[in-house]
C-alpha positions, 0 to 999 in steps of 0.5 A, a space after each residue: 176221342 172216337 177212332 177212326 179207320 180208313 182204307 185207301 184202296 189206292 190203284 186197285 180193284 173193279 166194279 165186280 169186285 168193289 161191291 163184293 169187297 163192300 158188302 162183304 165188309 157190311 155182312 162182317 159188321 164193318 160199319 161205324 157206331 159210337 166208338 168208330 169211323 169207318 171209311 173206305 177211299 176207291 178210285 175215282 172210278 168205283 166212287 159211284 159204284 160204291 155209293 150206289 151201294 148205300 152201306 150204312 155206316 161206311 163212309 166214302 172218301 176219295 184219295 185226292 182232289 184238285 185245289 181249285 172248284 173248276 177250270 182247265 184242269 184236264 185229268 183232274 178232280 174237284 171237291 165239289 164233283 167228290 161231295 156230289 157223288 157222295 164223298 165226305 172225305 177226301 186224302 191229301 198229301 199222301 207221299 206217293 202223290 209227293 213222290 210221284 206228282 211232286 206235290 208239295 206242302 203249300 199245294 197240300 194246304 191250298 187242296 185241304 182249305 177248298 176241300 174243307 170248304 166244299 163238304 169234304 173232310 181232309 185227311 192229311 198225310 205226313 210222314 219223313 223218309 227212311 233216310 230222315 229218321 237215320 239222320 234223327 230228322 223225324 221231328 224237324 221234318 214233320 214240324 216243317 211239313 205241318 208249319 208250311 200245310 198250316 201257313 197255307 191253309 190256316 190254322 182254322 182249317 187244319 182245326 177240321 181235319 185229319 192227319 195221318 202221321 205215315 213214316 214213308 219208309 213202312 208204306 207198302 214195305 211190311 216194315 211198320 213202325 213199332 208202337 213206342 216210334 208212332 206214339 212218339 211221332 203222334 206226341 210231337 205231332 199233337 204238341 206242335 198243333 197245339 202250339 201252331 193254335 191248331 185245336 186239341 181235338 185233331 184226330 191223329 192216326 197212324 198209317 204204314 203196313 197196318 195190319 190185324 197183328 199190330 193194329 191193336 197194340 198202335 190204338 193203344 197208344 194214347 195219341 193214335 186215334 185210329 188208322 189208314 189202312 193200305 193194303 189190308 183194307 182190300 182183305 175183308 178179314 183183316 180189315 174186319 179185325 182192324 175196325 175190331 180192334 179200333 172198337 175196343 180201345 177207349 182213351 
């Protein structure tokens, strides 16, 4: 399966310094070919800024959406505005959204259903807490997550998307799982789609404290097929050597 790796810029960056990150990122060769997906995700205000760019090979996603087309939604964003400024991805679920916004599993589902179809390709986030995986809930709770996102938007459409696999307690915290947990999480993962009717085709990709040092032995795990990069994706050496990393696995 191809890899794919996608920087969340998360709540960070300019105008000024958007374009220079993405260009700096195509003068480094960053872009995707037949062996990866590269995909950056700015805030909603730098997502015009860098489609004006118009990077070859760098794919715009947006890092949220709203769930319905319009409305009386103040301070939201539909998947149709993303897809007309040049979005084709969009993140969905990611837990500082859970945790901050209170977003839930159903609303999840109902947001990756509109946006699959309105152009948009979700890329949804799941992932269990600290406290969960003390307690060896790791897998019940990642099952429940998917049963509830897949019961809300169909199996079908779960079918188009991405799912990024981020245990919260290594988001942000240096602290990222080792290969061995990713890739037991990943397995659980892919075997709980297959039996929810969820083709075998889903890309899976592993999401926490990312970085150049640990990225290479992550893709060469079998079911992890690329990542989503947080806080590197803002340093062009380093998310250079991601991309790099991704480029060289063949599974």
């Amino acid at each position: 399966m191809k890899m794919t790796v996608v920087g969340n810029w998360k709540m960070n960056l300019a105008q000024n310094s958007a374009r220079e990150l993405v260009r700096s990122l195509a003068q480094a060769g960053v872009k995707s070919d037949n062996a990866v997906d590269v995909i950056v995700c700015p805030p909603y205000t730098l997502l015009g800024t860098v489609a004006d760019l118009q990077i070859e090979g760098i794919a715009i996603g947006a890092q949220n959406c709203h769930h319905a087309a319009k409305g009386a939604f103040t301070g939201e964003i539909s998947a149709e505005m993303l897809v007309e400024i040049g979005c084709r991805y969009v993140i969905l679920g990611h837990s500082e959204r859970r945790r901050d916004q209170h977003e839930d599993n159903e609303l999840i589902g109902r947001k990756a259903h509109h946006a699959l179809q309105s152009g948009l390709r979700p890329i949804i986030c799941i992932g269990e807490t600290l406290e969960q995986r003390k307690n060896g809930e790791t897998f019940s709770v990642i099952k429940d997550q998917l049963d509830k996102i897949i019961t809300s938007a169909t199996a079908e459409c779960v079918s188009s998307c991405i799912v990024a696999y981020e245990p919260i307690w290594a988001i942000g915290t240096g602290l990222a799982a080792s290969a061995e947990q990713a890739e037991e999480v990943h397995v659980c993962i892919r075997e709980h789609l297959k039996a929810c009717a969820v083709a075998d085709l889903v890309p899976l990709l592993y999401g926490g404290s990312v970085t150049a040092d640990n990225a290479a032995a992550l893709f060469a795990c079998r079911n992890i097929d690329g990542a989503l990069v947080g806080g590197a994706s803002l340093k062009v050496d380093e998310f250079s050597s991601i991309v790099q990393a991704a480029r060289e696995v063949v599974h």
